[in-house]
C-alpha positions as CSV (number, residue, x, y, z in Angstrom):
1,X,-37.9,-56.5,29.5
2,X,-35.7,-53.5,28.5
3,X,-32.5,-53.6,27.4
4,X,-29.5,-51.6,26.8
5,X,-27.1,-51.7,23.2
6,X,-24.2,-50.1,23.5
7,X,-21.4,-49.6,21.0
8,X,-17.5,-50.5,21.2
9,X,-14.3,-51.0,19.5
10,X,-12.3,-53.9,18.7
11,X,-9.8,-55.1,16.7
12,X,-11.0,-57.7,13.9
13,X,-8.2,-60.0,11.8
14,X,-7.9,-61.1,8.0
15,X,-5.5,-63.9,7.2
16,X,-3.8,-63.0,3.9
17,X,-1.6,-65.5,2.1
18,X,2.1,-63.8,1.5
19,X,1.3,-63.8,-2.4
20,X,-1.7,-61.1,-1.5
21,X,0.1,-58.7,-0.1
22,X,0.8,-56.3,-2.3
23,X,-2.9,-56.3,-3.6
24,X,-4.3,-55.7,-0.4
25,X,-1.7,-52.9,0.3
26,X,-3.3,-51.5,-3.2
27,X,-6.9,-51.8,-2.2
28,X,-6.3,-51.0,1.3
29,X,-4.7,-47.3,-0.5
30,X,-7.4,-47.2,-2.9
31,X,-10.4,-47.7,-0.6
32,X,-8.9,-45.6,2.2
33,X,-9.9,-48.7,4.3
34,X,-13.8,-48.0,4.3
35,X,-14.7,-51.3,3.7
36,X,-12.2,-54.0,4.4
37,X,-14.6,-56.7,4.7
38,X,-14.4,-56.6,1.0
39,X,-10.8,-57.5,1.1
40,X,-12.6,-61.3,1.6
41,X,-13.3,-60.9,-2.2
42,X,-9.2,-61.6,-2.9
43,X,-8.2,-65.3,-3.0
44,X,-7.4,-66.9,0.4
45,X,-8.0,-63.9,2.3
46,X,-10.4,-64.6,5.1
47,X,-11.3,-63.3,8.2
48,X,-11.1,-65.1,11.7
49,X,-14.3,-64.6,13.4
50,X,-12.7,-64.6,17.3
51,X,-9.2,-63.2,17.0
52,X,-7.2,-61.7,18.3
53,X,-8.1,-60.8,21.3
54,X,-11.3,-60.5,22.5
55,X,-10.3,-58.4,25.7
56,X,-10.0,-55.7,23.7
57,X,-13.4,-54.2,23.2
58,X,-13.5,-50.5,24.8
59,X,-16.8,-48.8,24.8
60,X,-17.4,-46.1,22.6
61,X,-18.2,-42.0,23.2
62,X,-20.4,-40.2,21.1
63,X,-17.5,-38.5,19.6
64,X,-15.8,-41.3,18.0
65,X,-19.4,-42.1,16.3
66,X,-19.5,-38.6,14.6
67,X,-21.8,-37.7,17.2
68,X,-23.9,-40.4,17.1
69,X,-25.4,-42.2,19.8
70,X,-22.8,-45.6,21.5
71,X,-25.7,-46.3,24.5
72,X,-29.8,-46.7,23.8
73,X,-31.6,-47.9,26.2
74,X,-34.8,-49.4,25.1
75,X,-38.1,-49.6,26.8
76,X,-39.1,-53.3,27.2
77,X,-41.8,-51.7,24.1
78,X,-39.0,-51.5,22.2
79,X,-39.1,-47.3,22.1
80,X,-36.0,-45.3,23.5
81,X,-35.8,-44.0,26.4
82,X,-32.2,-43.4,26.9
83,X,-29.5,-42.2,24.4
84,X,-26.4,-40.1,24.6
85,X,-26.3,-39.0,21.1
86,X,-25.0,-35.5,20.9
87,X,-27.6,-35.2,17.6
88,X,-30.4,-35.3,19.9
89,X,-32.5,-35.1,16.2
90,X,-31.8,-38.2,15.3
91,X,-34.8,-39.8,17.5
């Protein structure tokens, strides 16, 4: 059977105790926020798996994915046969 991935957005939530603030603030600075899952690593900061809002996906364009593809559409072989990618290189 084939099937179609597609990409979207959504927003994710860490807990952070009040005492952690200020070092999240830092590493948020530091990092640029390229990798906020790593904020995990500070004491009692954690991440809740289905909040806030799961209504809030919104599927994705090319262009917010540096160009890359946000829909494949695989052949029930598992080779694409759909992709809007604007690098068409890429596959």
């Amino acid at each position: 059977m084939a099937h179609l991935d597609f990409k979207v957005t959504c927003w994710k939530r860490l807990v952070i105790p009040d005492d952690k603030i200020e070092e999240v603030i830092k590493r948020l600075k530091e990092s640029d926020c390229d990798e906020v899952y790593d904020l995990q690593e500070i004491e009692g900061v954690y991440l809740i798996e289905n909040g806030p809002d799961e209504e809030c996906e919104e599927p994705m364009i090319p262009h917010e994915n540096g160009g890359g593809a946000t829909q494949e559409l695989y052949s029930s072989e598992g080779s694409v046969i759909y992709h809007n990618s604007e690098n068409p290189e890429e596959y």
